[in-house]
RODO-2510 file (C-alpha; in nm, 4 decimals, decimal comma):
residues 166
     n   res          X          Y          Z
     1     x    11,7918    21,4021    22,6028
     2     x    11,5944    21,6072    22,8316
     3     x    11,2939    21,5815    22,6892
     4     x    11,3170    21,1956    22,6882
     5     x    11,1506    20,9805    22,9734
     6     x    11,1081    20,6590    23,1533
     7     x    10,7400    20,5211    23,2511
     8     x    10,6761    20,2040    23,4116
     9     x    10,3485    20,0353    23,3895
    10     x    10,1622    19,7324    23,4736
    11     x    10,0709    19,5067    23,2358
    12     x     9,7897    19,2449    23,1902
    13     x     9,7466    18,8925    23,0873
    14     x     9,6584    18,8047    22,7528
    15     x     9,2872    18,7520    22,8877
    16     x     9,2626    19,0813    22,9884
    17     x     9,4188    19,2690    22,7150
    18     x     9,1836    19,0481    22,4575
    19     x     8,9181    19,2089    22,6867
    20     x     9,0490    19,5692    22,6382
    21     x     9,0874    19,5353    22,2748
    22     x     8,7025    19,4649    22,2499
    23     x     8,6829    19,7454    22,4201
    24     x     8,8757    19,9522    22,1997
    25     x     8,7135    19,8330    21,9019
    26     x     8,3973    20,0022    21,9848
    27     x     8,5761    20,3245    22,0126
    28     x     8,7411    20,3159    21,6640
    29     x     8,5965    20,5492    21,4807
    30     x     8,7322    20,8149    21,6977
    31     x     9,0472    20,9885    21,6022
    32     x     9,3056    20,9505    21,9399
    33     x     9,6147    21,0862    22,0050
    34     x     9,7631    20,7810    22,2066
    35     x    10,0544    20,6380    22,1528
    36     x    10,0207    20,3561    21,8721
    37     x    10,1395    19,9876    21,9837
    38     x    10,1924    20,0312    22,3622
    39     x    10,0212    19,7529    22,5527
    40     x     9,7437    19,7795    22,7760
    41     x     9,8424    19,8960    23,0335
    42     x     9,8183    20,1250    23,4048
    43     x    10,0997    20,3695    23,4618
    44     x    10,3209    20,3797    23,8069
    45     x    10,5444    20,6282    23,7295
    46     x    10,7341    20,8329    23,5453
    47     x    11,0861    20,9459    23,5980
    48     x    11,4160    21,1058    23,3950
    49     x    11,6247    20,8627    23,2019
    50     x    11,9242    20,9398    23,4258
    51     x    11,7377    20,6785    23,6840
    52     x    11,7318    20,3961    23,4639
    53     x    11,9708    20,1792    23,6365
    54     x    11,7389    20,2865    23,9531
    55     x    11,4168    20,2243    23,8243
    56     x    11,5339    19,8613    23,6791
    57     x    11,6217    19,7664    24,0292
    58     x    11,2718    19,9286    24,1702
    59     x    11,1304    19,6993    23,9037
    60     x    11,3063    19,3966    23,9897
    61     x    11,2416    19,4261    24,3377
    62     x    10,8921    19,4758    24,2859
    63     x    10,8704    19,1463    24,1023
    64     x    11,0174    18,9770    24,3822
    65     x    10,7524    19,1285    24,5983
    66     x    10,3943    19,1256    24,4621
    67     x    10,2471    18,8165    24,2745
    68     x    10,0420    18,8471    23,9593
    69     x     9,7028    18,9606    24,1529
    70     x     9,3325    18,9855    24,0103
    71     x     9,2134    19,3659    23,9501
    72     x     8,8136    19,3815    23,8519
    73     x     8,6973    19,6640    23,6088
    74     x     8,3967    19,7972    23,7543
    75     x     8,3875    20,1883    23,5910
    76     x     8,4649    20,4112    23,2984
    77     x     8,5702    20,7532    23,3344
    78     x     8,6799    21,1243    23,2359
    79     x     8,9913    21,3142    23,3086
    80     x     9,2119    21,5668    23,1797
    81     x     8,9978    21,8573    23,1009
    82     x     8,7750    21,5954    22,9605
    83     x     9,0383    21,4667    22,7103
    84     x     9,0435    21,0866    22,8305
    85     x     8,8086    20,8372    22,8347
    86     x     8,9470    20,5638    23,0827
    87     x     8,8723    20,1905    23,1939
    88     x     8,9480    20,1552    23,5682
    89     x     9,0131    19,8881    23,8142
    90     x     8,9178    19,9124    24,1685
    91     x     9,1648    20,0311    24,4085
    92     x     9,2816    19,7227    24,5694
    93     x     9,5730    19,6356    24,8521
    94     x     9,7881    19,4555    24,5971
    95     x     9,7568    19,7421    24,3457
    96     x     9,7992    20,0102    24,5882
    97     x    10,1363    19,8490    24,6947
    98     x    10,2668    19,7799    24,3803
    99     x    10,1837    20,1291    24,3072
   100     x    10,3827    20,2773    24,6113
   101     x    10,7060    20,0534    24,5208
   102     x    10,7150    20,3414    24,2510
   103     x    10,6286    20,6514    24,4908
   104     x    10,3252    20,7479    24,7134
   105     x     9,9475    20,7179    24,5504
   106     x     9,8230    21,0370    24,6600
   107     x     9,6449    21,2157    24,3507
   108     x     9,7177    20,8897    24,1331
   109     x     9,3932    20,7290    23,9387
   110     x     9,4855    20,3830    23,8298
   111     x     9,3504    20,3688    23,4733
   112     x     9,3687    20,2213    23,1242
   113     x     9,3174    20,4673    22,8613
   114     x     9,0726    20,4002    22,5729
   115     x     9,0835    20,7418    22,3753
   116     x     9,3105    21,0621    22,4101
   117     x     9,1030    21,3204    22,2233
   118     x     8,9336    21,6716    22,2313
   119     x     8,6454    21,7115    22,4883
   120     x     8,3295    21,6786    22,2678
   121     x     8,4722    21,3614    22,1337
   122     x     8,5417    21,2289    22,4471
   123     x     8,1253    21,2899    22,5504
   124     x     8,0162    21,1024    22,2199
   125     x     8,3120    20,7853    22,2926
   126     x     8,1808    20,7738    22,6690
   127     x     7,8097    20,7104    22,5179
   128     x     7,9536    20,4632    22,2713
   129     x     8,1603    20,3176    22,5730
   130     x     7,8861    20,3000    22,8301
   131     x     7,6539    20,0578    22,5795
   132     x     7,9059    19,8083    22,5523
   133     x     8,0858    19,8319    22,9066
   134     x     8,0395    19,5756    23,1929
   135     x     8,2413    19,5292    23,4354
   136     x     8,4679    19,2322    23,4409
   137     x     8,7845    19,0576    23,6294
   138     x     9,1201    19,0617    23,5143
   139     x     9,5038    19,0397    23,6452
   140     x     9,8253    19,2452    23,6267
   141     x    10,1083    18,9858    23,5925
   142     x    10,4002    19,2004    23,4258
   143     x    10,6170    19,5309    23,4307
   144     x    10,6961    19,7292    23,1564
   145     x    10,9930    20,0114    23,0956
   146     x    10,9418    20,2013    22,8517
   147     x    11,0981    20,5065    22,7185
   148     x    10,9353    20,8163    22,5694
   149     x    10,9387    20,9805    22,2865
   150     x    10,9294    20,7925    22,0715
   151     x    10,7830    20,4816    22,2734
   152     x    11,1063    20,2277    22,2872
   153     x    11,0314    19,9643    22,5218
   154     x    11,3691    19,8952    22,7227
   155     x    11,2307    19,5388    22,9122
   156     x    10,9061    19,3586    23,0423
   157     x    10,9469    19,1564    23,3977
   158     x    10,6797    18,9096    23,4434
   159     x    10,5067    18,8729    23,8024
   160     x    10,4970    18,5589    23,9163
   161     x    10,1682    18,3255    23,9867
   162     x     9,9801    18,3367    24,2457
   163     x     9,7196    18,1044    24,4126
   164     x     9,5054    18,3792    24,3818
   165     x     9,5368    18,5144    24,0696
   166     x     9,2463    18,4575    23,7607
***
């Protein structure tokens, strides 16, 4: 279907998404228009189902390539004509890389939405964000396919551990 498409993203450890979610909690009250019963997650790219055999392989060969790594949370943020509220990791060398094994970064903002809503409810969820935000340490360790719409996911690849990783 034309309309149909394929986004990989990187996922977290159960740690981190339990982090998220308290996150999230705080923010429920607010009417969003994500996409119910995704996982937490930061998006690398999206592409036309045609280049699903392509992106499988991109995905494997990622996973052979870049460990599970440590990302810390250090900011919350606004985008999209003020219509999402965001958690973000620093930019870091692993995350940058695993990034580019799914095209360039230029004009990419690694994020992890919290709310998809209309501007003046994205101002009162930033307040309610900003009292209960700190910034914390977490770790990507899996890859998600997913097609959209509606969200199917096709497969997850785990990351393997590293040394370095939380």
């Amino acid at each position: 279907m034309a309309d149909k498409m394929l986004c990989v993203l990187a996922g977290y450890d159960d740690q981190t998404s339990q982090r998220l979610d308290k996150f999230k909690e705080c923010l429920k009250d607010f009417e969003t228009l994500e996409t119910r019963g995704l996982p937490h997650h930061i998006t690398l790219c999206s592409v036309s189902t045609e280049r699903e055999a392509e992106i499988k392989s991109a995905m494997i060969d990622a996973a052979n390539d870049i460990k599970a790594f440590p990302v810390t949370f250090n900011h919350i943020g606004i985008f999209g004509g003020a219509k999402v509220l965001f958690i973000s990791p620093d930019v870091s060398v692993p995350l940058l890389k695993l990034k580019e094994q799914f095209g360039d970064s230029w004009n990419w903002t690694a994020h992890t939405t919290m709310l998809i809503s209309e501007p003046d409810k994205i101002i009162q969820a930033s307040s309610v964000l900003s009292k209960t935000f700190n910034a914390f340490a977490g770790e990507v360790d899996c890859l998600y396919l997913y097609e959209f719409f509606p969200a199917r996911l096709i497969c997850c690849i785990k990351l393997k551990k590293s040394d370095t990783a939380l």
